[in-house]
C-alpha positions in Angstrom: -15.1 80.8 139.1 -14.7 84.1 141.1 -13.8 87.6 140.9 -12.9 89.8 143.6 -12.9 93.6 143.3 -12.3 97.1 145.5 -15.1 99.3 145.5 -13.4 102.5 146.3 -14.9 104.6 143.8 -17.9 105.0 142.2 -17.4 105.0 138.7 -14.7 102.1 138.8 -14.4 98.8 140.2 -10.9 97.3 140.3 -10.8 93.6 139.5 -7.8 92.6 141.9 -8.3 89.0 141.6 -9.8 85.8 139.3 -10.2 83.0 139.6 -11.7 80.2 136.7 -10.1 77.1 138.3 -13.2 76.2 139.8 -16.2 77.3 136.8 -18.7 75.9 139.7 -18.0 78.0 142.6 -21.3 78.7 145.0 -19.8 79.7 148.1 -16.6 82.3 148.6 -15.8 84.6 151.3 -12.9 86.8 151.8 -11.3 87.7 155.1 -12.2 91.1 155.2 -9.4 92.8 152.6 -7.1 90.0 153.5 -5.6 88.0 150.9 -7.6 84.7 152.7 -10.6 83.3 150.4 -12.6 80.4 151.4 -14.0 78.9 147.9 -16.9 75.7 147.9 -17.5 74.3 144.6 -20.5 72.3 143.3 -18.6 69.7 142.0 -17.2 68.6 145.7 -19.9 70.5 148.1 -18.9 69.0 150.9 -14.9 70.3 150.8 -14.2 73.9 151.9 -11.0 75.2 150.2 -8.3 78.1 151.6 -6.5 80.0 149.3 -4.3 82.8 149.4 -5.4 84.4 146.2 -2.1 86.3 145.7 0.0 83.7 145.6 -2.3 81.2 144.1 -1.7 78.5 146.6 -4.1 76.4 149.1 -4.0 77.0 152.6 -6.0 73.9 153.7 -8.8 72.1 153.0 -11.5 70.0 154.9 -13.8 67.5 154.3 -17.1 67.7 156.0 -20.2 64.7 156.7 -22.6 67.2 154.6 -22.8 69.7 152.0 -21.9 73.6 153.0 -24.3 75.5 153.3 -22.6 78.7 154.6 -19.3 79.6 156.1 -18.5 82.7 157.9 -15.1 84.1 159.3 -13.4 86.7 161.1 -10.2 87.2 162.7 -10.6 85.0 165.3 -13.3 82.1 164.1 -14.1 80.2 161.2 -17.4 79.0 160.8 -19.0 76.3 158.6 -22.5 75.6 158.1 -24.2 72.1 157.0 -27.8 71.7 157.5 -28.1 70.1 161.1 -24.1 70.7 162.4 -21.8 73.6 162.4 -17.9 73.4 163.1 -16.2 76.2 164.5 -11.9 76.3 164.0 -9.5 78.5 164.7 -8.6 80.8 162.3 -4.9 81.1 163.1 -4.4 77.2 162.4 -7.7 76.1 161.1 -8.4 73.5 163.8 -11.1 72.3 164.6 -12.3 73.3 168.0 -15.9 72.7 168.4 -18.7 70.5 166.5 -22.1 71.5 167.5 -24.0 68.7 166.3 -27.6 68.0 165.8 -29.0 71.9 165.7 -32.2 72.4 164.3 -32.6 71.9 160.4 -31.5 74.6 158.7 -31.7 73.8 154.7 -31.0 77.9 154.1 -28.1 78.0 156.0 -28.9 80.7 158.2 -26.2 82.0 160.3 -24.2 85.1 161.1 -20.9 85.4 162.8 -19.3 89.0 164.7 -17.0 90.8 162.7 -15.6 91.7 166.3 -13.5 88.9 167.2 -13.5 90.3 171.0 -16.7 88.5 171.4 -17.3 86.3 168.5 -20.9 85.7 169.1 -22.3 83.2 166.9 -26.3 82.9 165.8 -28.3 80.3 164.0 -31.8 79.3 164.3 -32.8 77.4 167.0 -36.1 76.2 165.8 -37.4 74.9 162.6 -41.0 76.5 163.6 -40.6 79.1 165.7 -38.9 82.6 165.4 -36.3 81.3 167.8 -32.3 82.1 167.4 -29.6 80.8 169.6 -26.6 82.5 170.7 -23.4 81.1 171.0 -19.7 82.6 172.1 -17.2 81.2 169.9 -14.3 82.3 171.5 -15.6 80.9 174.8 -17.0 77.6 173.1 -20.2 78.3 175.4 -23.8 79.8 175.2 -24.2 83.2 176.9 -26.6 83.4 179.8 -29.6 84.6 177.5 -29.5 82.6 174.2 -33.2 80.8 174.0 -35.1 83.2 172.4 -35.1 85.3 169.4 -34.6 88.4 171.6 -31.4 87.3 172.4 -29.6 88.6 169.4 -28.2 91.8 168.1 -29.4 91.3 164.6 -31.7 90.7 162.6 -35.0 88.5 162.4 -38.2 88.6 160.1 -41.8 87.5 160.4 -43.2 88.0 157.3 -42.9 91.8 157.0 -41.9 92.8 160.2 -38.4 93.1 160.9 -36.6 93.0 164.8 -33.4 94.3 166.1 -32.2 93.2 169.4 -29.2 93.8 172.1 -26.8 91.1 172.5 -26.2 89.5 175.2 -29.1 91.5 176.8 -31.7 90.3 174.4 -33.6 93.4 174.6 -35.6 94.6 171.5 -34.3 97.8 170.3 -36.1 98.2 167.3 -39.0 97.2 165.1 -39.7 98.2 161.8 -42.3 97.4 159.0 -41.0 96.5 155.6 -44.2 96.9 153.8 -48.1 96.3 154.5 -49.3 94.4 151.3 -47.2 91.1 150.2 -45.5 88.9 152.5 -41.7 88.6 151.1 -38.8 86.2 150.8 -36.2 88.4 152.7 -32.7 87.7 151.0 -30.1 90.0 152.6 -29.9 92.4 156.0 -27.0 94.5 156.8 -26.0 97.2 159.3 -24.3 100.0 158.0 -20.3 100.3 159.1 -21.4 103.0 162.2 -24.1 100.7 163.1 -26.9 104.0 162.3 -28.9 102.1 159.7 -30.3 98.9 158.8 -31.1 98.3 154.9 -32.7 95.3 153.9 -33.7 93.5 150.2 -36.3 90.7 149.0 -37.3 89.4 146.3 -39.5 92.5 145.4 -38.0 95.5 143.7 -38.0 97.5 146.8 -35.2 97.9 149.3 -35.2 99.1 152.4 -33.1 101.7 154.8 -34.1 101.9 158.2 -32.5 104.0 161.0 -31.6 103.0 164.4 -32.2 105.9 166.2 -33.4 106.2 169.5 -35.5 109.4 170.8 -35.6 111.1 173.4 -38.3 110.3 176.5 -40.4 112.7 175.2 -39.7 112.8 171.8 -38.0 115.8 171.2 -35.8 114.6 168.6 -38.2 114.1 166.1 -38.7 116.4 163.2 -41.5 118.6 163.2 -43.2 117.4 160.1 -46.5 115.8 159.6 -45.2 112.1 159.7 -43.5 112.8 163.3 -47.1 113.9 164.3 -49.0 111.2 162.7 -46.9 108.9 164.7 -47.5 110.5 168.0 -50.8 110.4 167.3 -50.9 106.6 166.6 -48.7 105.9 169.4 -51.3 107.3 171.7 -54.1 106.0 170.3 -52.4 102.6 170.5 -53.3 101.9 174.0 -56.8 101.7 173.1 -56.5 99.1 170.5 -55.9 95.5 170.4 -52.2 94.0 171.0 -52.0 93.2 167.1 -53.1 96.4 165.6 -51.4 98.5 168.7 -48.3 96.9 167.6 -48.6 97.1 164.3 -49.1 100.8 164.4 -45.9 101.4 166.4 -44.2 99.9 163.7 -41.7 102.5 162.2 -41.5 102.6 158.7 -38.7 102.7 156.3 -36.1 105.6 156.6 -35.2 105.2 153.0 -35.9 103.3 149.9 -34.6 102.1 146.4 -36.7 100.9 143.6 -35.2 98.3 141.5 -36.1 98.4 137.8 -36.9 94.1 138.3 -38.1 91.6 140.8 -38.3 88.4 141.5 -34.4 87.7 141.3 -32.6 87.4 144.1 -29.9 89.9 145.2 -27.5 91.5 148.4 -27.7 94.6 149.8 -25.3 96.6 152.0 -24.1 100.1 153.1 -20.7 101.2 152.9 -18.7 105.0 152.8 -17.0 105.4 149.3 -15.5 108.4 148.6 -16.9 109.8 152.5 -20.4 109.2 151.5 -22.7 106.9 152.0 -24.4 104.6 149.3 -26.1 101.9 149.5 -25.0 98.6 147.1 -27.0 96.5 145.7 -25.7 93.7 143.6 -28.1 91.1 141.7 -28.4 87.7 140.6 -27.6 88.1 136.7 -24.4 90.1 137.3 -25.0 94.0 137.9 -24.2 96.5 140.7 -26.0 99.5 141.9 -24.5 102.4 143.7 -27.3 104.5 145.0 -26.3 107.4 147.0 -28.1 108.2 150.5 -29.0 111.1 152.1 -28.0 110.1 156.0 -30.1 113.5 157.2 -33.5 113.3 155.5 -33.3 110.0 153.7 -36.3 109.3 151.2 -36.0 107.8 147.5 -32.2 107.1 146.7 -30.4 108.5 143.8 -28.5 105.8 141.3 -25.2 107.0 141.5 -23.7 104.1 139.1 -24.2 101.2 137.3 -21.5 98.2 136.9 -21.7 95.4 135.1 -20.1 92.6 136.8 -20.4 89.4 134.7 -23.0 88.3 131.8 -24.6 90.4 129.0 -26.4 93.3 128.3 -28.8 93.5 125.4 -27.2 95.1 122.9 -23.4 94.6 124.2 -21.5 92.2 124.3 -20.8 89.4 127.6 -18.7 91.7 130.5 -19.8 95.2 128.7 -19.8 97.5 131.4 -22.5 99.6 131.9 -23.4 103.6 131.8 -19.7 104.0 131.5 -18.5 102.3 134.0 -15.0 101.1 134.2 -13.4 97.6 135.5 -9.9 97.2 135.5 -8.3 93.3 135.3 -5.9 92.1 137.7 -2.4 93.3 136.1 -1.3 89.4 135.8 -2.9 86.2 136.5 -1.7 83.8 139.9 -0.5 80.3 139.2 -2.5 77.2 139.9 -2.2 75.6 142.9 -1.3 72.5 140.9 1.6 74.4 139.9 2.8 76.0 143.0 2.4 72.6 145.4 5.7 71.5 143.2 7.6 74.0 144.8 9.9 73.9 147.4 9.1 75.5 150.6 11.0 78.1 151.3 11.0 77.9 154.7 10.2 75.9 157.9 6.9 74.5 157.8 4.9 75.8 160.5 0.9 75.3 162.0 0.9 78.7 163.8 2.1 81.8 162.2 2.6 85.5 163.1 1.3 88.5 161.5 -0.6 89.1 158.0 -1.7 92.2 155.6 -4.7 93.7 153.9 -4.2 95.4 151.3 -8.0 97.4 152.2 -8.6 96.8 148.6 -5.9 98.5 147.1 -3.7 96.0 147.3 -1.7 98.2 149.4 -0.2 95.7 151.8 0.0 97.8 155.1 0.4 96.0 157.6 -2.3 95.8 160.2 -1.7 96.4 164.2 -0.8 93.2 166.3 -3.1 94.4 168.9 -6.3 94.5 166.2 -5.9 90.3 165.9 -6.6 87.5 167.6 -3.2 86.0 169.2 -1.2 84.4 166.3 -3.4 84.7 163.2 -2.5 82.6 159.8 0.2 84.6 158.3 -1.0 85.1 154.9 1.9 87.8 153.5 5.2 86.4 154.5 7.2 84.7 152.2 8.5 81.5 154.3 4.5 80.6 154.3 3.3 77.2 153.2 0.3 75.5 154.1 0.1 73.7 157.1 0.4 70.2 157.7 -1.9 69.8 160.3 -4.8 71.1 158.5 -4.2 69.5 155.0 -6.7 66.9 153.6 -8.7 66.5 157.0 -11.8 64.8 156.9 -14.6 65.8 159.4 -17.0 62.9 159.7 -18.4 62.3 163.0 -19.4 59.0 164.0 -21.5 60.0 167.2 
């Protein structure tokens, strides 16, 4: 199954939502603090299931030539993944609006997707061999101007330790920084933090990595005066005397700050968010436990463990869910009928494809209702009562034949 909880503290985690329907879930993604999930099971890989995990009942569901690999989503676009294909449908009806067939094998499922639905832009590899990333517009349904080489996306791409951030649609290379000098790693997660200042990054290594995207001035005057700052002048000017591979790899800047893990080897997510108006980095692993580091936005260095949560299996010496150093997870106050059981019941309104209007509840389940003017024209409505899923998107099976 899943769980979904609010992280808006650090010493609790609210449990707003679970799931055990589906014991062989692989793939779920939530619409921001929406009540919209998207749920793939290993049991039918190929279907993607909507829910609206309030009221326990199914949006839609489709059917797809392949199993799903990823799916992405925003308030505009929602994006599925399969190895060599990816769909694109409209979020506010779930149709189907563009196949891109044929794209490059892609057996990781590689793929990212704006959270600003203004623009929508869409990247996936666009070679199985080289560093190459293509760029498409998915409100459009077209490929920007600059969209055949890696340097055409505002992201993130890897080369064994070396990690690039570029402008979009520019493609111009902002930023490059050096994860580490020793191993060649397996890099599992990259996120920007909310204000789009830092970059943190996890492997399978036990180290993860904060980097901050910060440009100086022409002459460098907004570096600190400390004896990195002038270690790095001095390799930047000694750079133009060495070969194109070492001068690069000097001007590599290194990590603004790092975490530690107590294990490697497993894989786990990183990201930075504001809780409580700090930062802290999150890191959450493979067998079921969350770290809230705290991060010091001015000088950076070695982050502090803030908290430990324990968010599903056992800890030696406790029993399975015990929460650790403290921590506290609330349940969900009651649990949401099966879909089987709410598919019996009438609708309660006119059945309708496009709807107006829906709420997040930013975690708190606080159902304020967001501006008009911060969606996409007509998104699902996911709040009001009269919903019921949709007709036109019920039960449809994707299988191209060309």
């Amino acid at each position: 199954g899943y769980r979904l909880f609010s992280v808006t503290m650090v010493e609790k985690l609210d449990c707003i939502h679970e799931s055990a329907e589906t014991p062989d879930v692989y793939i779920v993604e939530r619409l921001f603090s929406s009540s919209l999930v998207v749920v793939v099971s290993a049991a039918m890989p190929r279907r993607m299931n909507v829910y609206h995990f309030k009221k326990g009942t199914e949006i839609c569901n489709y059917s797809y030539s392949n199993n799903i690999l990823a799916v992405r989503l925003n308030r505009q676009r929602l994006v599925v993944c399969l190895e060599e294909s990816i769909y694109i449908h409209n979020i506010k009806d779930m149709k189907l609006l563009k196949t891109l067939l044929n794209t490059p094998s892609n057996p990781s499922g590689l793929c990212a997707l704006s959270i600003n639905h203004s623009n929508s832009y869409l990247a996936y590899p666009g070679s199985a061999t080289i560093g190459e990333i293509v760029v498409y517009d998915a409100n459009n349904l077209v490929r920007p101007c600059h969209t055949n080489m890696s340097s055409q996306y505002r992201s993130m791409c890897s080369r064994g330790t070396v990690i690039r951030v570029f402008s979009i649609p520019e493609g111009l290379r902002l930023f490059e920084f050096r994860r580490g000098m020793k191993r060649y790693v397996s890099i599992s997660s990259l996120s920007f933090s909310p204000d789009g200042q830092f970059l943190c990054a996890s492997s399978n290594t036990e180290t993860v990595h904060i980097f901050k995207l910060e440009q100086l001035g022409p002459s460098g005057e907004d570096e600190a005066a400390t004896w990195t700052a002038y270690m790095g002048k001095m390799f930047s000017a000694a750079s133009s005397y060495l070969p194109a591979q070492v001068s690069g790899m000097m001007s590599q800047d290194r990590a603004f700050a790092t975490v530690h893990l107590l294990a490697s080897g497993q894989r786990n997510v990183c990201t930075l968010a504001m809780i409580q108006k700090l930062p802290r980095l999150l890191v959450a692993s493979a067998d079921g436990q969350l770290f809230i580091y705290n991060v010091d936005p001015q000088d950076g260095g070695e982050c502090m463990l803030a908290h430990t949560h324990r968010l599903f299996g056992v800890d030696e010496g406790r029993g399975e869910g015990a929460e650790c150093d403290g921590s506290e997870v609330t349940r969900p106050p009651h649990t949401f009928p099966s879909y089987a059981a709410t598919v019996a019941l009438p609708a309660t309104g006119p059945v309708t494809a496009t709807l107006t209007g829906y709420s997040e509840d930013g975690g708190a389940k606080k159902g304020e209702i967001i501006p008009e003017h911060e969606f996409a024209a007509g998104p699902v409505c996911l709040d009001d009562e009269n919903e019921f899923p949709p007709h036109s998107c019920n039960c449809r099976d994707l299988y191209h034949t060309n």
